[in-house]
C-alpha positions as CSV (number, residue, x, y, z in Angstrom):
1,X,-6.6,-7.0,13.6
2,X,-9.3,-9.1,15.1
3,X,-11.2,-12.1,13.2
4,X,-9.7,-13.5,10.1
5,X,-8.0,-11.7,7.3
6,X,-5.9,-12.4,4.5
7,X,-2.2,-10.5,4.3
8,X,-0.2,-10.8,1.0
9,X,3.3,-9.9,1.0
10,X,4.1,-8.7,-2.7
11,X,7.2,-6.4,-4.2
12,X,7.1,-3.7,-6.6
13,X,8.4,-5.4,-9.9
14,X,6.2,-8.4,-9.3
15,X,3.7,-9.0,-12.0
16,X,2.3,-12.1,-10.4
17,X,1.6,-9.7,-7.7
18,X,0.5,-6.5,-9.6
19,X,-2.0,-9.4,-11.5
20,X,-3.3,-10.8,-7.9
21,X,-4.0,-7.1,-7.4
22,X,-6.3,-6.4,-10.7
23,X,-7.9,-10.1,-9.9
24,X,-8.9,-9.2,-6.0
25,X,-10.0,-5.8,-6.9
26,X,-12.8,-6.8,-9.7
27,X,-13.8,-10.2,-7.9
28,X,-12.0,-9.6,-3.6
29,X,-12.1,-12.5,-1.4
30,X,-14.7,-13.7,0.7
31,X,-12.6,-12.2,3.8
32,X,-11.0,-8.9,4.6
33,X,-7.4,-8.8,2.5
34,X,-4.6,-6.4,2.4
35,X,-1.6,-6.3,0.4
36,X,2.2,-5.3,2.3
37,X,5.0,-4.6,0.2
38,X,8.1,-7.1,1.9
39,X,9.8,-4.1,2.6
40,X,7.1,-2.4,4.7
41,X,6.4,-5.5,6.8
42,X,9.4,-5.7,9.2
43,X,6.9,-5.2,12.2
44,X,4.5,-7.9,10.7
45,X,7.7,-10.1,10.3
46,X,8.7,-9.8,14.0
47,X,5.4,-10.5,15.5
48,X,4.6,-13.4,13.3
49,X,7.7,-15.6,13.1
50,X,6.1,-18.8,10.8
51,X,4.5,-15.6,8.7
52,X,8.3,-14.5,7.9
53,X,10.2,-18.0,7.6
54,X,8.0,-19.8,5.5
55,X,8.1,-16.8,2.6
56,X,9.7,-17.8,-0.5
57,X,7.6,-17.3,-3.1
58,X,5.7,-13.8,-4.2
59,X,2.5,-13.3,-3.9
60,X,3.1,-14.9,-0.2
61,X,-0.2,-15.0,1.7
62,X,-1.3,-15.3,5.6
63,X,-4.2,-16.2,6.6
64,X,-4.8,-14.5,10.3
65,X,-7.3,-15.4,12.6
66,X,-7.3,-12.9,15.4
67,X,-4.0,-11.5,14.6
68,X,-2.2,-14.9,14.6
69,X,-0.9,-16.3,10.9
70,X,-3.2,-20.1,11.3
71,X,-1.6,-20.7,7.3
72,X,0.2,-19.5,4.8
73,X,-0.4,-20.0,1.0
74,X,3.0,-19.4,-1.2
75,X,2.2,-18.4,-5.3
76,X,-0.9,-17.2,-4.4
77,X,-3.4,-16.7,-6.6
78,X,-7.6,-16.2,-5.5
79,X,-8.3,-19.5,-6.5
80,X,-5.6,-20.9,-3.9
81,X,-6.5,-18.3,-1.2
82,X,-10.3,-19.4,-1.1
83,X,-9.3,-22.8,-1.2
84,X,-7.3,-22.4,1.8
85,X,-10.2,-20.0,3.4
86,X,-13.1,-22.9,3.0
87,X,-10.8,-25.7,4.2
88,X,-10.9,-24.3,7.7
């Protein structure tokens, strides 16, 4: 991935996460975004070290800027994720 781009890690019996979902569909971010199940992103997890030790919390955003993770945003909700995206 090249430029910037929001990643959110979510699970399957999330509803925080199935609710980010329904929220980024009818109003999406400002910036490319794509949701990863945890499970699926073993591969994302190796490349991007910070990405997987700062994960606690689900939804668990990255914001990428030419493939490397530049911040992460734990609880994420749209409001947080543009906040993050203007602040830099």
């Amino acid at each position: 991935m090249l430029g910037r781009e929001v990643i959110i890690i979510t699970a399957e019996d999330c509803l925080h996460c199935i609710e980010l979902e329904a929220v980024l569909a009818v109003a999406p971010l400002s910036v490319a975004h794509r949701f990863i199940e945890k499970g699926e992103a073993t591969s994302l997890f190796a490349d991007q070290t910070l990405f997987l030790h700062s994960i606690d919390v689900l939804p668990f955003a990255g914001i990428f800027d030419d493939s490397v993770c530049t911040e992460v945003i734990r609880a994420a909700t749209r409001e947080r994720l543009e906040e993050a995206l203007l602040q830099r």
